[in-house]
C-alpha positions as CSV (number, residue, x, y, z in Angstrom):
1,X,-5.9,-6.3,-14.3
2,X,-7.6,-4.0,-11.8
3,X,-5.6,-1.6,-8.9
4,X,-5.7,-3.6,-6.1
5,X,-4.3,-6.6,-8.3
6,X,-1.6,-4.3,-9.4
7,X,-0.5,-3.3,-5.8
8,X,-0.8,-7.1,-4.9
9,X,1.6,-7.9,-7.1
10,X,4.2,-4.9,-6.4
11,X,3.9,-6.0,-2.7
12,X,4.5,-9.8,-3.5
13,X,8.3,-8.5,-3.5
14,X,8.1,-8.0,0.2
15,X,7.3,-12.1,0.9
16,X,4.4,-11.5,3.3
17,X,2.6,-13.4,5.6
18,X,-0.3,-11.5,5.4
19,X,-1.6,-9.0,3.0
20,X,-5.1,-7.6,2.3
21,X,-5.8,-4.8,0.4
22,X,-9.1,-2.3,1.0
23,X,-10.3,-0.7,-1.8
24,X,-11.8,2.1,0.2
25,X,-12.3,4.7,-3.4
26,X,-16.3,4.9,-2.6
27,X,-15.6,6.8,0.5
28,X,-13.8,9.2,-1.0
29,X,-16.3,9.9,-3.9
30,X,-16.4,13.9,-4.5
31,X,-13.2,14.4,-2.2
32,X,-11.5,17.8,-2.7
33,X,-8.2,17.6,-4.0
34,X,-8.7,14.1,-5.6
35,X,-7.0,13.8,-9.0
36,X,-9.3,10.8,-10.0
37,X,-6.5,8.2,-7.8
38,X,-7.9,5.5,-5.3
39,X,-8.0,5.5,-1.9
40,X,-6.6,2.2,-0.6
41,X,-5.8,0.4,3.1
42,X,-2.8,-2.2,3.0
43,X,-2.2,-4.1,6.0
44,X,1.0,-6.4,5.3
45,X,3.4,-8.6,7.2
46,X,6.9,-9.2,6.4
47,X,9.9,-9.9,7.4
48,X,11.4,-7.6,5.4
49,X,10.7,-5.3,8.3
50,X,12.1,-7.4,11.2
51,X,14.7,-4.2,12.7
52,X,13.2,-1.6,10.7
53,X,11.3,1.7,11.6
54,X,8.1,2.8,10.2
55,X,9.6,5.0,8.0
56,X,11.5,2.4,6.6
57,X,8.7,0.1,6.3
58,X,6.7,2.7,4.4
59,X,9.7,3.9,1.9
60,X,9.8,0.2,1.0
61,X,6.2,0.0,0.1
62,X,6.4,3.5,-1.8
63,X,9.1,2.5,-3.7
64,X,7.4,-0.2,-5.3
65,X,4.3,2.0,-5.5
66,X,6.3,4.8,-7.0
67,X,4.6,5.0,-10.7
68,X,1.1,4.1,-9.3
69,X,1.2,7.2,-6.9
70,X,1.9,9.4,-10.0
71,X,-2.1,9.3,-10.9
72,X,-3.5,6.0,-9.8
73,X,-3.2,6.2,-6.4
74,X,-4.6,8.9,-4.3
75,X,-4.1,7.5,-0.7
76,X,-2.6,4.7,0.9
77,X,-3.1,4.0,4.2
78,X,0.1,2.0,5.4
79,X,-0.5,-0.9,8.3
80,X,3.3,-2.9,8.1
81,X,3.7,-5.3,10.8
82,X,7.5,-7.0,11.4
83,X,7.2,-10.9,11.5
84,X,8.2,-10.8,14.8
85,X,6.1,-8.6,16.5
């Protein structure tokens, strides 16, 4: 199972009603500081963030990244969107 298939799956917990996930790794080819982790963009709607902040909506999703951030993941760029917004 590849990355973005893992992360998928983590972010199934959150019920959305919309998630893509951008494997945007070839952009960051020779970036300094890069551990060998991937670079990804998640845009995800839920309304498991109906009444909370952005913080909150990003703790969520970096808790069930947690492991992955270790040394698979380099960067995530966060876009979570409240159902009713």
């Amino acid at each position: 199972m590849d990355l973005v298939e893992q992360i998928k799956i983590r972010l199934e917990a959150l019920s959305p009603t919309h998630l893509s996930i951008q494997d945007d790794s070839n952009l960051h080819a020779n970036h300094s500081g890069n551990g060998g982790g991937g670079h990804f963009t998640v845009k995800i709607v839920s309304t498991e963030f109906n009444g909370k902040s952005q913080i909150m909506r990003h703790r969520l999703i970096y808790q069930l990244m947690d492991d992955l951030m270790q040394n698979q993941i380099h960067a995530l760029s966060i876009h979570a969107i409240a159902s009713n917004e």
